[in-house]
N, C-alpha and C positions, 0 to 999 in steps of 0.2 A: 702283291703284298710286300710292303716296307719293312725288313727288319735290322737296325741298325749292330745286331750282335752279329750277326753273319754278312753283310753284304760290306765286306772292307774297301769295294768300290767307294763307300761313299762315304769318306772321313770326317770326322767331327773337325769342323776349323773356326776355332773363338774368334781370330780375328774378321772374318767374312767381316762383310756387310748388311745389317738387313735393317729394314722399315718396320721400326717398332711399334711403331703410332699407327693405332685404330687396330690393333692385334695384341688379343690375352695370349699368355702362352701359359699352359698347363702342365703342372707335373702329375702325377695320377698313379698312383702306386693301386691297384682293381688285388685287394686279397680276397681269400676266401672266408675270414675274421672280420678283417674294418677295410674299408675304402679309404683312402684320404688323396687329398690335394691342397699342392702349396701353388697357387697363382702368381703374376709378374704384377697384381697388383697388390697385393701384400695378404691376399686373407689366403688362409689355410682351416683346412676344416677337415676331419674325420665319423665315420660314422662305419655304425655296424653293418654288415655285406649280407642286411635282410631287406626283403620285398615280401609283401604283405596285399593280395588281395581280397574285397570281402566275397563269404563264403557264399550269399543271397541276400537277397530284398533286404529281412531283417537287421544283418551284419552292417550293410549298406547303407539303410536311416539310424544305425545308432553310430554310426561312425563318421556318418557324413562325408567319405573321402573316397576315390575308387582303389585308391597306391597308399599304403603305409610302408616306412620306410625304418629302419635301422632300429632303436631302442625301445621307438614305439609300437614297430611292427610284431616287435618282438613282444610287445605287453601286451599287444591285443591280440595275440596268435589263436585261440580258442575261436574268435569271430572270421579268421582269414586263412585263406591258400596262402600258408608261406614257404618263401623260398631261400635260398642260398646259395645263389645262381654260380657260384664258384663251387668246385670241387677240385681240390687236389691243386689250388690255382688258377684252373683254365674250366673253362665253361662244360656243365655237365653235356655228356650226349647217352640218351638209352640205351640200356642193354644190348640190343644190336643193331650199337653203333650209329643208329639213326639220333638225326637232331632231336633234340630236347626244346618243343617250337616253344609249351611256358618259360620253361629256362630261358632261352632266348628271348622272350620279352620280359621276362624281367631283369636282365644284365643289360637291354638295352637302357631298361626305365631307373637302372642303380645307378649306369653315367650316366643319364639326363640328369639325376636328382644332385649328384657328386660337380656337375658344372655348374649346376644353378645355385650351389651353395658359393659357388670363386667368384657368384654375380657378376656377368660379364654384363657392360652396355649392348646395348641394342644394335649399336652402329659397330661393333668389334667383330671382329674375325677370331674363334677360339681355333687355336691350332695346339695340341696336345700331346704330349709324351706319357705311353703307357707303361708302366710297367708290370713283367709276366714272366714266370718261373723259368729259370734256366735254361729247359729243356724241353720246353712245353713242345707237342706237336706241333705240325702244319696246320692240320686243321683247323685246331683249338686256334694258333694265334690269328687263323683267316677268321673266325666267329668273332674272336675281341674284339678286330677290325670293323668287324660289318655292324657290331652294337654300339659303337663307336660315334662310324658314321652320321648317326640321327643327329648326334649334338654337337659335333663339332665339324671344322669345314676342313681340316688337314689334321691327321693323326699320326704317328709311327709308335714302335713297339723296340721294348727294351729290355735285355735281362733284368732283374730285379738288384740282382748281385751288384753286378754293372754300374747300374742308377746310385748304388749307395757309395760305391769309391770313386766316381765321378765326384758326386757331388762334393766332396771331403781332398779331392786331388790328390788322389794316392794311385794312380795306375800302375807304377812300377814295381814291381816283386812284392805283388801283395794278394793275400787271399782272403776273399769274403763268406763267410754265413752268414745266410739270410733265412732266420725262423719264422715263419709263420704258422699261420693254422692248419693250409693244406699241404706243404710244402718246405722241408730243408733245403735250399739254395747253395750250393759252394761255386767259388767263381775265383779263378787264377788270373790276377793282373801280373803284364812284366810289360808292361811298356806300350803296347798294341790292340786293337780288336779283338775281345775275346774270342776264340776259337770253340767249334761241340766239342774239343778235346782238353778245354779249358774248364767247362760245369758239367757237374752233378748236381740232378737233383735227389731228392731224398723226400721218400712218405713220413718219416716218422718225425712228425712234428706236432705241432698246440694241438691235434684233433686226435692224434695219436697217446698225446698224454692225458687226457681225459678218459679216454677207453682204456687205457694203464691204468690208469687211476679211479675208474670205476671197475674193474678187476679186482682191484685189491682190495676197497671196501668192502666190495662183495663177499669176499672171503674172510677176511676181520668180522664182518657183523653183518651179518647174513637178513639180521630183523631189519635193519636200514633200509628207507624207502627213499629213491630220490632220482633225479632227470641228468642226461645229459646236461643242459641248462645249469641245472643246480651245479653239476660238475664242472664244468668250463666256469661257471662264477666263483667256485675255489678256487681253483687254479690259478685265477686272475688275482686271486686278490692275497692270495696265501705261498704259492710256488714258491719254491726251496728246494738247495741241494747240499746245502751245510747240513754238518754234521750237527753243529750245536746251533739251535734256533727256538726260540721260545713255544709252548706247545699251542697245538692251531685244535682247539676246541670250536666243535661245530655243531649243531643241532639236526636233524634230520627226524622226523615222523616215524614211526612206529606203531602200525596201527593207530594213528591217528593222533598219536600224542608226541609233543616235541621231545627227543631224548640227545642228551649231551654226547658226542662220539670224539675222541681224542683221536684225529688222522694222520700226526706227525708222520712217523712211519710211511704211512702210503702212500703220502705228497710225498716225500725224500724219495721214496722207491720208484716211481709213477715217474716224476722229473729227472731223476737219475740216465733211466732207460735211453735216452736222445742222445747221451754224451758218446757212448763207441759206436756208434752209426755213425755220428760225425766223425769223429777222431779217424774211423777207417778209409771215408771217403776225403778228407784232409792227405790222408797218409798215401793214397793215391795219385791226388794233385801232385803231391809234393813227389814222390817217386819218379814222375816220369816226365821231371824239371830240369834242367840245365845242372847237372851235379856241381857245378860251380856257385849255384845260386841259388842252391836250397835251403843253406842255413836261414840264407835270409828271409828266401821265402814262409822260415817256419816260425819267425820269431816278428811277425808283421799278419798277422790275422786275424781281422776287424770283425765283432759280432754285434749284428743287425738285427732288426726284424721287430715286430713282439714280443716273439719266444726269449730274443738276449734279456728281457725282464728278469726271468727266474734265477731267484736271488741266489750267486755263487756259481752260476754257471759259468762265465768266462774265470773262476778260479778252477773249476773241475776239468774243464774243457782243457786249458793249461797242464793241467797236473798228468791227463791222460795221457796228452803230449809227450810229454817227459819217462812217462812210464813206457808207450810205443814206439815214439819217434825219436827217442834221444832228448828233445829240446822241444820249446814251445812257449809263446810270447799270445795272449787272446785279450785285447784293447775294445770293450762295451762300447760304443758310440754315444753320443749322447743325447741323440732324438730316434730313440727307436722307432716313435710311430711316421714320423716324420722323413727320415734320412732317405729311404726310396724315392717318394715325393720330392723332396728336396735335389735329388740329383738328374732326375728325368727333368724338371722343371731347367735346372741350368745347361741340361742338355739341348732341352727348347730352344733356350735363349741365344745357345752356343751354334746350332746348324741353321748357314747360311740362308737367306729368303728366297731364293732360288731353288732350293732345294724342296723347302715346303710347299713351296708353287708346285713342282712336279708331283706331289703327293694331291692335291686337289681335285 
């Protein structure tokens, strides 16, 4: 297994040489949220991280399809086995511990779907950069590997954190969050191959503020009937951690009749919850830094992901800073869905053709 966050054996060098012609090179951000990929041939394309099989015969002639995939999978779910073949980032495995074989074909059948959207020619070789939670295990990153395989002919694997200040060229004394759905990312650049003593990862992110935030409604308005679904589609569309934000009026059933629910409050409280898990694992990074270089490190902290969506969080993230750490500088990116992708892809582009070969 190739993983370019630990093996400092094998160094990133832009100037190499490689044979670009008749070879896509993919960047691949595999969340447990959205998938996306930016190609060398210019398309880039995101989609929801569902797989949808039908349930029988019936599901099957009204659907006409055997694989639904992402927003539709997600609309025809009452007809399908669906899935979300990421958990926590890295590929589910059962209770004990044994592989997860549906999980496994459907993470293989989310990168097949996720390559054929970067439409490669027929006569191309995809060789592809994955990216994968800080800290994911061994084994998890040997699974992403092996679902991989089917669809492309040379793969490696990449912190997520990693992928995003690559791509932006920010290596040196710099710290990334990377929010996603299963997974908070922290990732300490100064210069070199990130080190395990460089990220943390962290649970409480987009899947964890949902479950916050279906806590609290719960408890505000006890009559309120409504889905995770329905609560991830707030959160997406509503997240706030300002104080002062205009009220997020929302409808929800009630015995079967729509009633109007004011959630200000719960999104603030719900989004809120993420900022001192990060701030403590930040304050970590930075503790056990070069004391000569921690200012800097503290005042150069780039927030990624999806989750850097919710509106005021790189103001709150700051602020926490300031109140734990002394100081603190938190700089939103400006393609959240994107910037992972984005940096694995120029990672592609950046390791030698030789090097890919040995991956084949």
């Amino acid at each position: 297994m190739t993983d370019i966050t630990t093996d400092a054996s094998e160094s990133v060098d832009a100037g190499s040489p490689k044979k670009d012609h008749g070879v896509l090179y993919l960047g691949i951000d595999l969340g447990t949220s959205r998938t996306s990929v930016s190609a060398s041939n210019g398309i880039r394309e995101t989609i929801e991280s569902f797989v949808g099989y039908p349930k029988d015969p019936v599901a099957r002639k009204l659907l006409k399809k055997d694989v639904l995939f992402g927003e539709e999978a997600r609309g025809k779910r009452l007809s399908l086995n669906l899935h979300r073949p990421l958990e926590h980032g890295v590929l589910k495995f059962n209770a004990d511990g044994s592989e997860d074989k549906e999980g496994r074909r459907a993470a293989m059948d989310l990168v097949k779907e996720i390559v054929r959207l970067a439409r490669p020619r027929k006569d191309e070789l995809v060789y592809a950069v994955i990216g994968v939670p800080a800290q994911a295990q061994i084994n998890n990153k040997d699974a992403i590997l092996q679902a991989a395989r089917e669809s492309v002919d040379s793969v490696m694997l990449c912190s997520e954190p990693f992928s995003v200040a690559y791509g932006l060229d920010m290596l040196e004394d710099v710290l990334v969050i990377d929010i996603g759905a299963g997974t908070v990312d922290l990732c300490r650049m100064h210069g070199t191959m990130p080190e395990e003593s460089d990220q943390i990862t962290m649970e409480t992110a987009g899947d964890f503020v949902d479950a916050e935030l279906g806590k609290e409604i719960a408890a505000a308005f006890p009559e309120a009937q409504f889905t995770k679904q329905m609560l991830k589609e707030l959160k997406e569309r509503y997240s706030t951690v300002d104080k002062t934000t205009e009220p997020i009026l929302v409808r929800f059933p009630v015995n079967g009749k729509p009633t109007e629910f004011d959630i200000t409050e719960q999104m603030r409280t719900a989004c809120q919850r993420i900022v001192p898990p990060i701030v403590e694992g930040l304050g970590e990074l930075i503790g056990t830094f070069d004391p000569e270089f921690q200012d800097r490190l503290k005042n150069r902290v780039l927030l990624a992901g999806g989750g850097s969506q919710i509106k005021g969080l790189d103001r709150a993230i700051t602020a926490e800073m300031h109140r734990n750490l002394g100081s603190g500088n938190v700089i939103r990116i400006e393609e959240p869905i994107y910037g992972g992708a984005n940096g694995a892809l120029k990672i592609a582009h950046d390791m030698p053709e030789d090097y890919w070969e040995q991956l084949k």
